[in-house]
C-alpha positions in Angstrom: -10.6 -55.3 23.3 -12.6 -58.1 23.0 -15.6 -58.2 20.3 -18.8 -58.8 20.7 -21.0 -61.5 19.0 -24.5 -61.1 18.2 -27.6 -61.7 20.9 -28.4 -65.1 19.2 -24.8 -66.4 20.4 -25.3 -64.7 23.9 -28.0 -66.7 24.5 -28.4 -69.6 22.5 -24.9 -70.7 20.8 -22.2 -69.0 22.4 -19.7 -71.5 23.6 -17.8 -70.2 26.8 -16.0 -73.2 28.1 -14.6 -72.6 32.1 -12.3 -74.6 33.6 -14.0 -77.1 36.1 -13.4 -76.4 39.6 -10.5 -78.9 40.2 -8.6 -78.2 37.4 -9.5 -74.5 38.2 -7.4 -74.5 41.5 -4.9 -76.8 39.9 -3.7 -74.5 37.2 -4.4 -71.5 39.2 -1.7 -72.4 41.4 0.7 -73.4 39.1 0.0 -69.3 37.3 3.3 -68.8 39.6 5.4 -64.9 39.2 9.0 -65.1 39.8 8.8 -62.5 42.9 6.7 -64.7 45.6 5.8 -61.6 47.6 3.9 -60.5 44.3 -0.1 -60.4 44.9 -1.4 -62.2 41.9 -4.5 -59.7 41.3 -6.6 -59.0 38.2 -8.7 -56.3 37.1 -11.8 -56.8 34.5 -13.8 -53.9 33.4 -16.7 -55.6 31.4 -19.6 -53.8 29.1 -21.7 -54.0 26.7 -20.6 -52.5 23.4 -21.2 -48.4 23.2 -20.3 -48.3 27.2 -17.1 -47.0 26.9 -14.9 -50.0 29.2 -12.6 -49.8 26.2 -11.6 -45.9 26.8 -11.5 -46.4 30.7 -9.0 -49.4 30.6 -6.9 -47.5 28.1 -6.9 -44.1 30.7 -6.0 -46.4 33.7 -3.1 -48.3 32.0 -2.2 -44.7 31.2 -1.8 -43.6 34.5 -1.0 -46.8 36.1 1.9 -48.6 35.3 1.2 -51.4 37.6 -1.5 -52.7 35.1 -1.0 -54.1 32.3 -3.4 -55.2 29.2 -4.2 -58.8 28.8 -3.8 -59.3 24.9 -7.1 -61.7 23.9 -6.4 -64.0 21.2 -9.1 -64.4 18.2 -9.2 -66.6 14.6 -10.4 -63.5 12.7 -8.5 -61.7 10.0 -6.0 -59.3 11.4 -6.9 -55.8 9.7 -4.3 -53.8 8.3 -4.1 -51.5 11.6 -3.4 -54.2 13.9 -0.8 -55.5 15.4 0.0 -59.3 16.4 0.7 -59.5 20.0 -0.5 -55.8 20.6 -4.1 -55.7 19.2 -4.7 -59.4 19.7 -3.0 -62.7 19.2 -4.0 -64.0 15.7 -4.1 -67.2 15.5 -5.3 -69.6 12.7 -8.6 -71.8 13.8 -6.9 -75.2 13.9 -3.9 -73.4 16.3 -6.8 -71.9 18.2 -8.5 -75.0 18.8 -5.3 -77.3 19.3 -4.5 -74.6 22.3 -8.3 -75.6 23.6 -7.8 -79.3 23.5 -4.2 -78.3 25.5 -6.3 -76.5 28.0 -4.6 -73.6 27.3 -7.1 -70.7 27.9 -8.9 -69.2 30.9 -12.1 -68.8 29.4 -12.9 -68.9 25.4 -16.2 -68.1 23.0 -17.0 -69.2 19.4 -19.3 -65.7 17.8 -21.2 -65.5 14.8 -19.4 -66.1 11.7 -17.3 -69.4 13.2 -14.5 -67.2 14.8 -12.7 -68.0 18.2 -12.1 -65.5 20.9 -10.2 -66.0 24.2 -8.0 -65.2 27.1 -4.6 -67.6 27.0 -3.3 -68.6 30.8 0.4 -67.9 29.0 -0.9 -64.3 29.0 -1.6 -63.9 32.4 1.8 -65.8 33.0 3.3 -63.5 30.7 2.2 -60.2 32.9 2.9 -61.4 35.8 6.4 -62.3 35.1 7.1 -58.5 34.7 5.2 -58.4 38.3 2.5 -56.2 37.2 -1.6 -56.8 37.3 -3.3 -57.7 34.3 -6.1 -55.8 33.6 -8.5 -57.4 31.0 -11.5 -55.8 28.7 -14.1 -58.3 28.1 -17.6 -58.9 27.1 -20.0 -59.8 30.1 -19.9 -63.5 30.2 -16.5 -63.2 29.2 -15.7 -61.3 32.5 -18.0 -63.5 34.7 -16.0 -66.5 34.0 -12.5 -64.9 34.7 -14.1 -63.4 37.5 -15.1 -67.1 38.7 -11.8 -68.3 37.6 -10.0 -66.0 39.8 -11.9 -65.2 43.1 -11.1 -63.0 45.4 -8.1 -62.2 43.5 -10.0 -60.3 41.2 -12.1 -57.3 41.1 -14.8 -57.3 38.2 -16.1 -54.0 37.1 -19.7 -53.4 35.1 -19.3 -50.0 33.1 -23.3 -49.3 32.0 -25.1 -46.5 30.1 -26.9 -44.0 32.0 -29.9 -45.3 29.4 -30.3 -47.5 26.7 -31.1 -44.4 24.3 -28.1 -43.1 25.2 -26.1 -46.1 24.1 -28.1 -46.5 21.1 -26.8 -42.8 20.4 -23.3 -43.4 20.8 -23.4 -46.6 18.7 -25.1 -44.4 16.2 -22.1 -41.5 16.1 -19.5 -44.6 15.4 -21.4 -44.8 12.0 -19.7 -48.2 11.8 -23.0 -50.6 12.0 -25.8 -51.4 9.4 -29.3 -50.6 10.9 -29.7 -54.9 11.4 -26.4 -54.7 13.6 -26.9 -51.9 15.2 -30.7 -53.6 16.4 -28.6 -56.5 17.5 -26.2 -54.2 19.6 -29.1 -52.4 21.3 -31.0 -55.6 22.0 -27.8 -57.4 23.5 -26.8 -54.7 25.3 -30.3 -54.6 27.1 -29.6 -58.1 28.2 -26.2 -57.8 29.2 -27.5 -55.2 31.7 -29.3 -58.0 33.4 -26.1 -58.9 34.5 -25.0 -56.2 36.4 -25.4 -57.1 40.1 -23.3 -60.3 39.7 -20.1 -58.0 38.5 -18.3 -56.9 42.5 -19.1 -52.8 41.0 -21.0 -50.8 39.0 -19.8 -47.7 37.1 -22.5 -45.2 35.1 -20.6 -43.8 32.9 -23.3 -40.9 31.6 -20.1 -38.3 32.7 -16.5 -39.5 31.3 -14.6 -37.5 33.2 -16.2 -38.7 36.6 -16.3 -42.5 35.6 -12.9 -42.1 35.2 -12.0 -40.9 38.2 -14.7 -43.3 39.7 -12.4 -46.1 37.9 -9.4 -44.9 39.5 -10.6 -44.9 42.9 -11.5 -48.6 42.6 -8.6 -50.0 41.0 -6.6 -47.9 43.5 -8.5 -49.3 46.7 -8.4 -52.8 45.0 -4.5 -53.1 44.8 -3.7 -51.2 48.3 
């Protein structure tokens, strides 16, 4: 799951870098599986934070073992319940920025505090060696520009509140935000949601077990 960096960054300072359009379709084709018949597809379910994208991606990778999660990597300290290579790829900030000079990610973001977050090609490569689809959770700019990246070949997913109260509510039951973050939250979240007609669906999730099942249907109709 990739974190989110405060609405300052979203607007002003964050620092997505895409691939331009010629080097796009250049290292596009060379993301090659071994099995040719393979459809190279991807899935991104993007949000903003409090949505719940995070619990859907984890129930379809649970039913579906097609998919498979695209690990992000990040230059933040790994905390003591994380795993390298599982959680995310922890890399040190010169590494991280000697892979962007290689032109080594999809899509990449400096946040607040100075630390790098982004989506490696060798990760994609790495799924779909085992012939499966990746299927990536990302913030909303993050999952517009993989979304560009890919094309058709993707299918890009907006999971929203049913209001903004309500998300301020479930932030609130996490009890993991001061009062200052939690503003910052709530206040990027409402301008994320601007976003939402540029994502190919929409899901509501006010009822989890129906935006589940609303997930499934889509993914399912996506890969037939």
């Amino acid at each position: 799951m990739r974190e989110n960096s405060s609405i300052h960054n979203f607007r002003k300072n964050s620092k997505k870098k895409l691939i331009s359009m010629t080097n796009q379709t250049q290292m596009y084709s060379n993301l090659q599986p071994p099995n040719s018949s393979f459809k190279k597809n991807a899935i991104i379910f993007s949000a903003p934070s409090g949505s719940g994208k995070t619990t859907i991606v984890k129930h379809l990778l649970s039913v579906n073992n097609s998919l498979s999660f695209s690990v992000s990597a990040c230059t933040r300290n790994k905390r003591e319940t994380e795993t390298h290579g599982k959680d995310y790829y922890f890399l040190s900030i010169e590494d991280f920025k000697q892979k962007i000079s290689a032109n080594e990610f999809l899509e990449y973001e400096e946040v607040y505090g100075g630390n790098f977050y982004g989506t490696l090609k060798s990760e994609v490569e790495r799924i779909w060696a085992q012939n499966k689809t990746v299927i990536f959770d990302v913030d909303v700019e993050g999952g517009l520009n993989i979304k560009k990246y890919f094309g058709h070949d993707a299918i890009a997913v907006f999971v929203k509140p049913p209001d903004v109260k309500s998300l301020e509510m479930r932030l609130r039951e996490r009890s993991t935000e001061t009062e200052e973050m939690l503003k910052i939250r709530v206040d990027k979240a409402v301008h994320e949601m601007e976003y939402e007609n540029k994502f190919d669906k929409v899901i509501v999730n006010d009822s989890l077990d129906e935006a589940l099942a609303e997930a499934e249907k889509m993914v399912n109709e996506f890969l037939k």
